[in-house]
TORMAR-788699 format. One record per residue (C-alpha): x, y, z. Coordinates in steps of 0.1 Angstrom, whole numbers, plus 2048, in hexadecimal, padded with zeros to 3 digits. Example, Ala and Ser with C-alpha at 12.3 -4.5 7.8 and 13.67 -1.06 7.14 Angstrom:
<nodes>
<east 87B; north 7D3; up 84E>
<east 889; north 7F5; up 847>
</nodes>
This chain:
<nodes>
<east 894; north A35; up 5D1>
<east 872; north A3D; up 5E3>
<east 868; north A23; up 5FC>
<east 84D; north A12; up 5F5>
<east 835; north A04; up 611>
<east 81A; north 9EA; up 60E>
<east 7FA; north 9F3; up 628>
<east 7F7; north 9DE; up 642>
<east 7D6; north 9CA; up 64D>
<east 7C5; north 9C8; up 66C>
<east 7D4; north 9A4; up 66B>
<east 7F9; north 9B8; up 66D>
<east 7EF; north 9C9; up 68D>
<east 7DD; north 9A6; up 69D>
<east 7F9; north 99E; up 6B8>
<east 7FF; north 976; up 6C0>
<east 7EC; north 97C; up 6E2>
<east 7C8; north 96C; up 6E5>
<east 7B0; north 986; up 6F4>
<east 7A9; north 97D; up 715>
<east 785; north 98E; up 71A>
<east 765; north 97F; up 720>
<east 750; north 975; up 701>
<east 73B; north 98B; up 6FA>
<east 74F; north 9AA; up 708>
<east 74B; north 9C8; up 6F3>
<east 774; north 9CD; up 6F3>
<east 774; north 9AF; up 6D9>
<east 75F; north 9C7; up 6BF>
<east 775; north 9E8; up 6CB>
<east 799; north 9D3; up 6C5>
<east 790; north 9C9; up 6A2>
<east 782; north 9EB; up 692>
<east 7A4; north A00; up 6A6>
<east 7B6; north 9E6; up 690>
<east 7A4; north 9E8; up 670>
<east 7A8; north A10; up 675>
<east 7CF; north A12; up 67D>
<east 7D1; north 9FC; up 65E>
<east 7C0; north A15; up 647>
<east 7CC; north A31; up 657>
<east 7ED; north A24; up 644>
<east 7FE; north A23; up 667>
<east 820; north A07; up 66A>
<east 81E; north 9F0; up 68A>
<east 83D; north A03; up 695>
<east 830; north A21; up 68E>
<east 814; north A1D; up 6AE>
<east 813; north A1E; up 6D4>
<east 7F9; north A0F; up 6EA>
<east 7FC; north A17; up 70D>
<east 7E1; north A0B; up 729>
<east 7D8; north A0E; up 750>
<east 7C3; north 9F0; up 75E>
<east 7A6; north 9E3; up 756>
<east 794; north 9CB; up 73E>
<east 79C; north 9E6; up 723>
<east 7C1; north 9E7; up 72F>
<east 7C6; north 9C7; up 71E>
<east 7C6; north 9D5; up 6FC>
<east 7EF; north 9DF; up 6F5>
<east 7ED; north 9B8; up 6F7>
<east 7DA; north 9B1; up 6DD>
<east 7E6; north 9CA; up 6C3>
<east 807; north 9C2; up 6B2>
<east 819; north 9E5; up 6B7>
<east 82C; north 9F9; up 6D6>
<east 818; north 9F5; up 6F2>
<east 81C; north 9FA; up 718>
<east 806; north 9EE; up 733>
<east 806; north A04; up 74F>
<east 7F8; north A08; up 770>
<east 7D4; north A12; up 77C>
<east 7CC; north A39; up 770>
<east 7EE; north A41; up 764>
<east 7E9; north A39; up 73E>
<east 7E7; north A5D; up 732>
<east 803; north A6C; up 742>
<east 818; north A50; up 733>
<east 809; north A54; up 712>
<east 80F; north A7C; up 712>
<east 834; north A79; up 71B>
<east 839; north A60; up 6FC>
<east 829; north A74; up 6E9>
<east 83B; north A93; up 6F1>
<east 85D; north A7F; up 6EF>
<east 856; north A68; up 6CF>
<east 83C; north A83; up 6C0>
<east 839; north A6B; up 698>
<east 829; north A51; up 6AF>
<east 808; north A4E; up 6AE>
<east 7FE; north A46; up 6D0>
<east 7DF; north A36; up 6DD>
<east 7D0; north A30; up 704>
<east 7BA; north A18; up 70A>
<east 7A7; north A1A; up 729>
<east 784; north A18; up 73B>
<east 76D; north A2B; up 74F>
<east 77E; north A23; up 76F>
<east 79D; north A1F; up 766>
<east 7A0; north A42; up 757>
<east 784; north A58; up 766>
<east 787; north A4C; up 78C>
<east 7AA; north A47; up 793>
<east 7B4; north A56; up 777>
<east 79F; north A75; up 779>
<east 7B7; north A8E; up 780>
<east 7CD; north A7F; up 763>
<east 7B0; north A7F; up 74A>
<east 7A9; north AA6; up 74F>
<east 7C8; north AB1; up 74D>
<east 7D3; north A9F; up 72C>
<east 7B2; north AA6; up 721>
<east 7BB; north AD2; up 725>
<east 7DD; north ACA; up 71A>
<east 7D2; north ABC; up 6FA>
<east 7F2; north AA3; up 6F0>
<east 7EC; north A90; up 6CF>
<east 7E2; north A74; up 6DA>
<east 7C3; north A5C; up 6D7>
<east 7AE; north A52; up 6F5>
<east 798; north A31; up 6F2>
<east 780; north A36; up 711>
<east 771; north A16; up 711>
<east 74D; north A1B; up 72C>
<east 739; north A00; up 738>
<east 731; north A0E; up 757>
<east 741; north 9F8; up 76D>
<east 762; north 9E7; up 780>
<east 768; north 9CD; up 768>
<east 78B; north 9BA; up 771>
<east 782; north 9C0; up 796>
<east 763; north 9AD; up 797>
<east 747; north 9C9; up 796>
<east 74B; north 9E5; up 7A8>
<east 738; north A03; up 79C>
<east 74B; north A1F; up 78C>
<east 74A; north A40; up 782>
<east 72F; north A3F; up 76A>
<east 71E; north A26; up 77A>
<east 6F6; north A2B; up 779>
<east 6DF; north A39; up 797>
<east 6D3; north A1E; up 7AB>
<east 6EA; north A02; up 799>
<east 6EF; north 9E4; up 7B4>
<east 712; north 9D9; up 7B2>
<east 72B; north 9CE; up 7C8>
<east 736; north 9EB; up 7D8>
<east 710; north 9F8; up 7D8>
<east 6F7; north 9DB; up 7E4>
<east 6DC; north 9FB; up 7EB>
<east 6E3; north A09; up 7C8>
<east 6FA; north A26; up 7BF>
<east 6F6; north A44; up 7C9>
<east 712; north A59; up 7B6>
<east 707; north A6C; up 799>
<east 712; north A5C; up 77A>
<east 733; north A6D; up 768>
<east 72B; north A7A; up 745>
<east 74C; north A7A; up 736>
<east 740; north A90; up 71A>
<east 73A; north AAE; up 72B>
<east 759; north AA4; up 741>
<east 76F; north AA5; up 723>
<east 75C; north AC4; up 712>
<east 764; north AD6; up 731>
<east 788; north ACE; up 737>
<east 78F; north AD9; up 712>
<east 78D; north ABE; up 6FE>
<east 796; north AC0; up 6DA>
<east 786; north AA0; up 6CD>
<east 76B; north A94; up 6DE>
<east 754; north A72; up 6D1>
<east 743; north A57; up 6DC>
<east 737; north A38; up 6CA>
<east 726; north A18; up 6D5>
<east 73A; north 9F6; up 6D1>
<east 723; north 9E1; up 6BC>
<east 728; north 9FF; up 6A4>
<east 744; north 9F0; up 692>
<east 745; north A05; up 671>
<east 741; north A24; up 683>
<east 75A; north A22; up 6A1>
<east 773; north A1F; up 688>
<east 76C; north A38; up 670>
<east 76B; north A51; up 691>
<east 78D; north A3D; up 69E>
<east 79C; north A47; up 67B>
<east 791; north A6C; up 67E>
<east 79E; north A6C; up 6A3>
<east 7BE; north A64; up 694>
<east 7BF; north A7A; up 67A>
<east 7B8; north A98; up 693>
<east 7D4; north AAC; up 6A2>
<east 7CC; north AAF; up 6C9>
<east 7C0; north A90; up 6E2>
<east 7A4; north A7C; up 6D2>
<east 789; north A71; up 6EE>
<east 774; north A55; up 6E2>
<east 75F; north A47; up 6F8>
<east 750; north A23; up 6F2>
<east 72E; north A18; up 705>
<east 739; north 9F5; up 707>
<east 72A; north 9D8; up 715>
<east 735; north 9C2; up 733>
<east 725; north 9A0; up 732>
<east 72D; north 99A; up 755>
<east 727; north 9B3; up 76A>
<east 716; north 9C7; up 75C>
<east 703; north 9B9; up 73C>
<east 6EB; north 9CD; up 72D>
<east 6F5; north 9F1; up 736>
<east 6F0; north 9FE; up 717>
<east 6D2; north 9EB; up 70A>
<east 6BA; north A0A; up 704>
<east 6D1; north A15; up 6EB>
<east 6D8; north 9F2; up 6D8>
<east 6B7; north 9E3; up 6E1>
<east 6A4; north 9DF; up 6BA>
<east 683; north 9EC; up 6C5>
<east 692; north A09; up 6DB>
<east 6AE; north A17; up 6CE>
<east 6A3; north A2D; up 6B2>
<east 68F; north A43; up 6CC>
<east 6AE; north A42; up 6E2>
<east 6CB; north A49; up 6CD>
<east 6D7; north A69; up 6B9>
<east 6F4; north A63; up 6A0>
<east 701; north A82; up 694>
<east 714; north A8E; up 676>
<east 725; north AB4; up 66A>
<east 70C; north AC7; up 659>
<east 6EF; north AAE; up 660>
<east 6CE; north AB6; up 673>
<east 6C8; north AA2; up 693>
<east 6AF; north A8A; up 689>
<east 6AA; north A68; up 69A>
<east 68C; north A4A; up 69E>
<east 67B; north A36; up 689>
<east 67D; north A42; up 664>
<east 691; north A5D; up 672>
<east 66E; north A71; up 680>
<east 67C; north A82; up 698>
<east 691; north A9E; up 69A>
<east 6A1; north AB6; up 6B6>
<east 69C; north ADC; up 6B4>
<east 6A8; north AF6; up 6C9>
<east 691; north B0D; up 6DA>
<east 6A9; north B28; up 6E3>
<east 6C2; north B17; up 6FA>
<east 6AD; north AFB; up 6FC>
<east 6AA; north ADB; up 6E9>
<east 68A; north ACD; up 6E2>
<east 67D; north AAB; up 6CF>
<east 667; north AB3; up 6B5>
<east 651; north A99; up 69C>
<east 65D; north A9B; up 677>
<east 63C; north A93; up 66D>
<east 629; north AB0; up 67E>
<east 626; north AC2; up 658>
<east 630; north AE3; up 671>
<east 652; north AD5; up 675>
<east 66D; north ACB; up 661>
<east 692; north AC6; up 65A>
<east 69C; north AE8; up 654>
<east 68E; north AF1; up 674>
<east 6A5; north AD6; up 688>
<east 6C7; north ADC; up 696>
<east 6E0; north AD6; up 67F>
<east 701; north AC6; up 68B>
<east 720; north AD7; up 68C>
<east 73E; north AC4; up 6A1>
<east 751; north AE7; up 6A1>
<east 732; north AF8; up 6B8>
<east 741; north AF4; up 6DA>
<east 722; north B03; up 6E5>
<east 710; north AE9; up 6D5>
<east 720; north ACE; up 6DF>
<east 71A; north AD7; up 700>
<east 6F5; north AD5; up 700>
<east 6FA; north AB5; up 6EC>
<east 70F; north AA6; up 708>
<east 6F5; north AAE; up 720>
<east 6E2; north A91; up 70E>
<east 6E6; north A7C; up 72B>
<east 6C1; north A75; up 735>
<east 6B9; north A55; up 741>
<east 6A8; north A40; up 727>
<east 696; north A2E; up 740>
<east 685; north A4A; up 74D>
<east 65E; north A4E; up 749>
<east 65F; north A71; up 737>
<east 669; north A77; up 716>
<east 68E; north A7B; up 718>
<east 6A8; north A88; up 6FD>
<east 6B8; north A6E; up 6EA>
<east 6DD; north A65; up 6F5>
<east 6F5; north A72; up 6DD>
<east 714; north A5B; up 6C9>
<east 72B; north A69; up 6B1>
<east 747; north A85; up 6AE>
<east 73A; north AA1; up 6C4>
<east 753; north ABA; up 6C2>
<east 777; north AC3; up 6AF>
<east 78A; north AE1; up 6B9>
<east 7AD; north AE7; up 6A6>
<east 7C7; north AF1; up 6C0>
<east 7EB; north AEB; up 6C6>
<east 7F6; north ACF; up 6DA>
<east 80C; north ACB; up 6F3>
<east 828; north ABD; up 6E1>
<east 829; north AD8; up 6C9>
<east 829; north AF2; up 6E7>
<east 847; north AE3; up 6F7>
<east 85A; north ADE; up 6D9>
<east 856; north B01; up 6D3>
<east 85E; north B0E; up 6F5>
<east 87E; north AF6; up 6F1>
<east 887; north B03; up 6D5>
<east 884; north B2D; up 6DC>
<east 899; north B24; up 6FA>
<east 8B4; north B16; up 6E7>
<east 8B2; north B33; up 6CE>
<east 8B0; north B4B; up 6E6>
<east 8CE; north B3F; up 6F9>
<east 8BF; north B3D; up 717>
<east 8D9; north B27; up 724>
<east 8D8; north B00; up 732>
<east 8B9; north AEF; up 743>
<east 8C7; north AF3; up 764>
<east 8CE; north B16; up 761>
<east 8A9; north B1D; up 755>
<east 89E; north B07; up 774>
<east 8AC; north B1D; up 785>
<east 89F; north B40; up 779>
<east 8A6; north B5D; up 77F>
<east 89F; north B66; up 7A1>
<east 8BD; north B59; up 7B5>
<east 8C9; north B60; up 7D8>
<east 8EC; north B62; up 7E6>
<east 8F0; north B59; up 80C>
<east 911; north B64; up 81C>
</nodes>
């Protein structure tokens, strides 16, 4: 007989644990759409992994009525790789924010990023220490007064784009967390795609940080200010969609739709398998505040690039070994070069 299984509901993957963040906290939004997604991804409770560092996003395994592990600050993705590469029919999610996983966990996040293990990363940014009271992080804004910067920051903000982009990222999004339709459609194709998924979520902190991304969710602002873009769609954005970006050589420009010398077939058209393209697009990192016309900021899938993973690397290396011969693990520890000392 064929075994039959009924899909679950995102009430199936809804743990008994009350969510412990501040009202109004943008994880709230993010928790219910990853569970509305594993559920019509067709996934089995026992069939997922959620492993975490620390932070305010760290709490999610909690929440989620699957495998989880919460781990310690940075070390997430490491953790995540090796379960993947040991238990390779899970499907294995991180969740983790800007702090947690680009500042102590920096060196973790490029390396999984280049060594490309199937598994999905939920970067959730709002631009600040959360759990620790307010400290600014990595992608913390110029001139932001927090805690740790009573004169205003002075760093240069991380743009974890073009940081994933250029450690080789095969998946690369990012969505905003009152989006809820849309971050899980892009969750879903994260999951669906062979390779580490990057998603990053602008998410707001009520706290310490409230209002971070207000020119992008802001009604009267954020049609001027955001670019959502789609596979085989031109780059068009504002009010009434009047606005368009083209690309003067190298260059992109901003260009008014209803100039009659201008018009869509003129405009850029997306295409999230351009890594050239989605460079320039992740260079869309202008501040919105700023008294020049700036480019719109970017949200959507950016970029997919079908590569092997790391799992299927080292199951194949395993495996020519053993059919090679080529003798027990210590033995290839050892090599071939060996010394004898009388």
């Amino acid at each position: 007989m064929t075994e039959t299984h009924t899909q679950l509901t995102a009430k199936d993957f809804t743990s008994n644990q009350e969510p412990k963040w501040c009202a109004g906290c943008g994880d709230h939004a993010v928790l219910q759409q990853l569970k509305s997604a594993m559920a019509e991804l067709g996934l089995k409770t026992e069939e997922v992994a959620v492993i975490s560092g620390i932070g305010c996003s760290s709490r999610l395994p909690y929440y989620v009525n699957t495998y989880g592990l919460h781990g310690i600050h940075g070390r997430a993705l490491p953790v995540a790789s090796g379960l993947k590469a040991a238990n390779p029919n899970l499907s294995v999610w991180v969740a983790t924010g800007d702090g947690d996983a680009l500042s102590i966990g920096g060196n973790h996040y490029i390396h999984t990023i280049r060594r490309n293990p199937d598994i999905n990363i939920i970067l959730l940014n709002n631009e600040i220490y959360g759990l620790t009271k307010g400290q600014y992080s990595p992608t913390s804004k110029l001139g932001q007064r927090t805690v740790t910067s009573p004169q205003g920051v002075i760093d240069y903000p991380m743009n974890t784009i073009a940081l994933t982009l250029g450690s080789g990222g095969t998946f690369v999004a990012r969505v905003m967390d009152r989006d809820g339709k849309f971050i899980r459609e892009v969750f879903k194709r994260g999951a669906e795609h062979k390779g580490t998924a990057l998603i990053e979520i602008y998410q707001n902190c009520p706290i310490f940080n409230d209002g971070c991304f207000a020119p992008f969710t802001d009604r009267e602002r954020k049609a001027d200010t955001t670019l959502y873009v789609e596979h085989g769609k031109p780059l068009v954005f504002g009010k009434d969609d009047q606005k368009g970006i083209r690309l003067d050589g190298f260059t992109p420009k901003v260009v008014d739709l209803n100039d009659s010398s201008v018009s869509k077939d003129d405009l850029w058209i997306h295409d999230e398998n351009d890594f050239n393209k989605a460079n320039l697009l992740s260079r869309f990192f202008d501040d919105p505040n700023a008294s020049e016309e700036v480019l719109p900021r970017p949200f959507g899938i950016f970029y997919v690039e079908d590569r092997f993973t790391y799992e299927e690397a080292l199951d194949a290396q395993v495996a020519k070994a053993q059919e090679n011969g080529e003798g027990t693990l210590d033995e290839l520890l050892a090599g071939k070069s060996t010394w004898t000392i009388k």
